[in-house]
C-alpha positions in Angstrom: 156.2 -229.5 215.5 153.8 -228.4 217.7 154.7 -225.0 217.8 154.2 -225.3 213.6 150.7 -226.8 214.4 149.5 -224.5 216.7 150.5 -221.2 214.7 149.1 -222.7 211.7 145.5 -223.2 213.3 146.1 -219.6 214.7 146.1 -218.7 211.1 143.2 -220.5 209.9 141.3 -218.6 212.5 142.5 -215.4 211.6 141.2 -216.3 208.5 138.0 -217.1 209.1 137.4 -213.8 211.1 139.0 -211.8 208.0 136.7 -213.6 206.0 133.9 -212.7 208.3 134.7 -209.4 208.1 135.1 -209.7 203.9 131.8 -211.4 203.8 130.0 -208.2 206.0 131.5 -205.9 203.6 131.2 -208.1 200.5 127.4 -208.2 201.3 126.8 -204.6 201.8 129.0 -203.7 198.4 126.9 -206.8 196.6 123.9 -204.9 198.0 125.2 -201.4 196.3 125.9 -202.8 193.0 123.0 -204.2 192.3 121.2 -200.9 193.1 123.3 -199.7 190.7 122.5 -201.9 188.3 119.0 -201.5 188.2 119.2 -197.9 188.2 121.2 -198.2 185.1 119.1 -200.6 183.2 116.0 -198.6 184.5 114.0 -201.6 185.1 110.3 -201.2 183.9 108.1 -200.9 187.3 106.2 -204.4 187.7 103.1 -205.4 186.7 100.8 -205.0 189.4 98.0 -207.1 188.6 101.0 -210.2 189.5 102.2 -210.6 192.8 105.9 -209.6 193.8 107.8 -212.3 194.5 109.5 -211.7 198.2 113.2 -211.9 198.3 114.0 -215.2 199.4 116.3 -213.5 202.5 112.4 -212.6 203.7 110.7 -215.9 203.2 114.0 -217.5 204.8 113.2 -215.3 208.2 109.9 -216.2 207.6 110.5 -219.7 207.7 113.4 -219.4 210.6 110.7 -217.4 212.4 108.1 -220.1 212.1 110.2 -222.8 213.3 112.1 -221.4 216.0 109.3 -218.9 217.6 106.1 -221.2 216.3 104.5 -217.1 214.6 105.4 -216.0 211.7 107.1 -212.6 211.8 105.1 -209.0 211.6 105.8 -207.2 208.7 107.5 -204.7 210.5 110.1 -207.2 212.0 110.3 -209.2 209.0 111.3 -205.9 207.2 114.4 -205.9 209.4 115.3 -209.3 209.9 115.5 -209.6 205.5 119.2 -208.0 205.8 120.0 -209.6 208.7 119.2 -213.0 207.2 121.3 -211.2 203.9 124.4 -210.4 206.5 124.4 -213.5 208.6 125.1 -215.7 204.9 127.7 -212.9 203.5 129.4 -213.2 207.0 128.8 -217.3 207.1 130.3 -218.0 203.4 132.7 -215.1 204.1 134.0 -217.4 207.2 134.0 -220.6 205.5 135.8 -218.4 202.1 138.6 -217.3 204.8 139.0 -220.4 206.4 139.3 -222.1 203.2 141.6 -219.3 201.2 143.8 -219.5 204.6 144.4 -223.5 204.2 144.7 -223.8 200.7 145.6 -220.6 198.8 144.1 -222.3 195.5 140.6 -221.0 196.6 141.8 -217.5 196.0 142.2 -218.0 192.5 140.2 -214.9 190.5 140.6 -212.9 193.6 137.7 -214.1 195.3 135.1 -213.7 192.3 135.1 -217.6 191.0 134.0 -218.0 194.5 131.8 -215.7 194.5 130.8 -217.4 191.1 129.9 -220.6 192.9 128.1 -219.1 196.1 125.6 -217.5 193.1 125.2 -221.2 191.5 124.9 -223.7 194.4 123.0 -220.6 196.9 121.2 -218.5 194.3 120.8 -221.1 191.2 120.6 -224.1 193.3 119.8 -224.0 197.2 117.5 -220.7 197.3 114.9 -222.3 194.1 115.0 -225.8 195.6 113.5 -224.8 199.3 110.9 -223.2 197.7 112.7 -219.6 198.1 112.8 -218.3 194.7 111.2 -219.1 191.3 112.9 -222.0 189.4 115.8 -220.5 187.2 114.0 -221.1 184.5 111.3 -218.7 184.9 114.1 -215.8 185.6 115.5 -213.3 182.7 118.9 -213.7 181.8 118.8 -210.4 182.6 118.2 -211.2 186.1 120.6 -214.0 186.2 123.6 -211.9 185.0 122.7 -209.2 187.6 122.6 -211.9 190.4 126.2 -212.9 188.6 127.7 -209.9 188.7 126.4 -208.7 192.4 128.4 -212.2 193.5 131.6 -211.7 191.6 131.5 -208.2 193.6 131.4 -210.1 197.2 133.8 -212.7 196.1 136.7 -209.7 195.0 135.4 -208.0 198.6 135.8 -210.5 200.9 138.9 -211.2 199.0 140.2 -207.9 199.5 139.6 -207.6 202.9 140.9 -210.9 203.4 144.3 -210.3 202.1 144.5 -207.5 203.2 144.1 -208.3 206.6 146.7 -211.3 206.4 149.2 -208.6 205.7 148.7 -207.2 209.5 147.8 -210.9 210.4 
């Protein structure tokens, strides 16, 4: 029984590291597609008399920045801490996505994208507007909102794909 126990944790782990790994690459293909999409739909160039609204990966290093150091970051830094912020979450979810998908296979269902559905509602839709991070959905285009959709359906089928994928040798 032990044995059974131990090999089954073993598995979980492995998991978790796949899903790691899936979130990385989830992120950066999430990252693509939505360069993609705006290249497609040729998005008007904003109107500068109103401020940009910085991507809440930013104000979130801001804000870790702040509390951890006591400064807030230079722009310089702050330019490269935005992805890191935006890797460290793919690579977090991704972990708790493996983890999960290893335990109960049920979480796999839609390949990976109705999980990627809920990351975009509870972190994008939920989480991100309610610390301040974002403007309230309300005030985004459905445009916007579809685009945010569809770049988290992407990271859910990726960190899917690498996930099973990886079981396979696992």
């Amino acid at each position: 029984m032990k044995l059974f126990r131990r090999s089954k944790k073993k598995r979980i782990w492995t998991g978790v590291a796949l899903g790691v790994t899936g979130g990385l690459a989830g992120s950066w293909l999430m990252n693509q597609s939505v360069s993609l999409m705006e290249k497609v739909a040729k998005s008007p160039e904003p109107n500068p008399s109103q401020p940009k609204q910085e991507p809440a990966t930013a104000l979130t290093a801001e804000m870790i920045s702040e509390s951890v150091l006591g400064s807030p970051l230079p722009p310089q830094k702050k330019k490269m801490a935005e992805p890191l912020v935006h890797y460290a979450f793919g690579a977090l979810v991704g972990a708790l996505y493996g983890g999960l998908a290893t335990a109960s296979p049920a979480i796999t269902r839609g390949a990976g994208m109705l999980y990627g559905a809920a990351v975009w509602l509870l972190a994008d839709e939920v989480a991100v507007p309610a610390f301040g991070l974002s403007k309230p959905p309300t005030e985004v285009s459905p445009a916007k909102h579809i685009e945010a959709l569809g770049a988290h359906l992407v990271y859910g089928l990726t960190t899917e794909g690498v996930r099973r994928a990886g079981m396979k040798f696992a």
